[in-house]
VEXMARZA-464566 format. One line per 5 residues: number of its first residue (from 1); their letters; for each residue y, z, x of C-alpha. Coordinates in nm, 4 decimals. Layout:
% residues N
NUM = A = Y/Z/X ~ ...
***
This chain:
% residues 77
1 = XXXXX = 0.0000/0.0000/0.0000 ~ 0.3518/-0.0955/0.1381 ~ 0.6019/0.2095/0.1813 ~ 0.9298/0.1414/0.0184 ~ 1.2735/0.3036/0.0820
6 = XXXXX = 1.5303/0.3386/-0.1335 ~ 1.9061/0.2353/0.0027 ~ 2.1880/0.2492/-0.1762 ~ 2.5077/-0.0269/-0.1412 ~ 2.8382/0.0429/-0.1866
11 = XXXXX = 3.1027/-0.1840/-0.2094 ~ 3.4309/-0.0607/-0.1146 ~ 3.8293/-0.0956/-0.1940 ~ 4.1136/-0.0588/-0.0393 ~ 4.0990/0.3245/-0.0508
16 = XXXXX = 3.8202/0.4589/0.1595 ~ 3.6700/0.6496/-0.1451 ~ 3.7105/0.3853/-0.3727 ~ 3.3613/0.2568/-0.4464 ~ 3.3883/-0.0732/-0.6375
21 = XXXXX = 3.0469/-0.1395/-0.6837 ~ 2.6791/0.0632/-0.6536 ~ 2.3651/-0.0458/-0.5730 ~ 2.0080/0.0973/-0.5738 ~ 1.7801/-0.1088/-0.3917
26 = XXXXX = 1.3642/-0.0662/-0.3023 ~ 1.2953/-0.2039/0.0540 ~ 1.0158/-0.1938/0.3098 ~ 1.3023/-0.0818/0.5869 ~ 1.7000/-0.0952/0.6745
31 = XXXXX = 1.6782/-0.4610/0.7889 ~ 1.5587/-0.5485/0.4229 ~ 1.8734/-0.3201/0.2830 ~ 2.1067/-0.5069/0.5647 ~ 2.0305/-0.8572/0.4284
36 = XXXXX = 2.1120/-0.7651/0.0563 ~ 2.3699/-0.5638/0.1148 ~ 2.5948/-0.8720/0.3223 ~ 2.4915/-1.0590/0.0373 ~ 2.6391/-0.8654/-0.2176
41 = XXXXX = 2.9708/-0.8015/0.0019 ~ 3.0015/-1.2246/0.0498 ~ 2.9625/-1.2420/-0.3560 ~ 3.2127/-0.9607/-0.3862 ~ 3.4796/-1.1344/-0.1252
46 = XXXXX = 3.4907/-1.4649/-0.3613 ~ 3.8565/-1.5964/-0.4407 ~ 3.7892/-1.6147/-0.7605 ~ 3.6723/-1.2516/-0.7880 ~ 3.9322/-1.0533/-1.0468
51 = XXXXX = 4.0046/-0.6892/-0.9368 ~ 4.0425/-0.4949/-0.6396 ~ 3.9192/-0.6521/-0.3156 ~ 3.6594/-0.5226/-0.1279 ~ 3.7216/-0.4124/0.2093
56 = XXXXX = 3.3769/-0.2935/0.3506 ~ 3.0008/-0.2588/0.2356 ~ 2.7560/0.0625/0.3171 ~ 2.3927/0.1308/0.3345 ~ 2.3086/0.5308/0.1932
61 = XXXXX = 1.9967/0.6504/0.2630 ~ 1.7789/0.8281/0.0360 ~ 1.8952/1.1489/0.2409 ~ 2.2433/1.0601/0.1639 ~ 2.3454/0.9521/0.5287
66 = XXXXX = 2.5150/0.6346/0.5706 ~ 2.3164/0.4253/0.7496 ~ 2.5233/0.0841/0.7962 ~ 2.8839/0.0082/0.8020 ~ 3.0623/-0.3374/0.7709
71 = XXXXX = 3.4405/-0.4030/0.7182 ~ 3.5635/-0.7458/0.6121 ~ 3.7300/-0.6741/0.9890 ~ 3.3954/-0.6598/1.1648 ~ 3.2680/-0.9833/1.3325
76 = XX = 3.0021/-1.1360/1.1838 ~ 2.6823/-1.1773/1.3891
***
């Protein structure tokens, strides 16, 4: 049986706090979480997007420990 995590994505505003979007998602690891998570910050930094715009995406661990961090200032790789 495959072990699954569960992450949780945030999409962020402006204002550090400001969570603009949230996430659960059931993975095998962190990579898995990684790939959604850009994913959902790309959708989130369309043009045509109405509302706030989002300024960074995080991975939450299960534990509640923020496992990955990525600002619309961050170079892609």
């Amino acid at each position: 049986m495959i072990r699954r995590e569960t992450f949780h994505i945030e999409i962020l505003g402006p204002e550090e706090a400001e969570v603009l979007s949230r996430v659960s998602v059931r993975v095998e690891d962190l990579a898995g979480a990684r790939e959604r998570a850009l994913r959902l910050f790309e959708r989130a930094r369309v043009p045509q997007r109405v509302g706030p715009e989002a300024e960074a995406v995080r991975i939450v661990d299960g534990a509640g420990r923020e496992a990955f961090r990525r600002s619309r200032f961050d170079a892609a790789d």
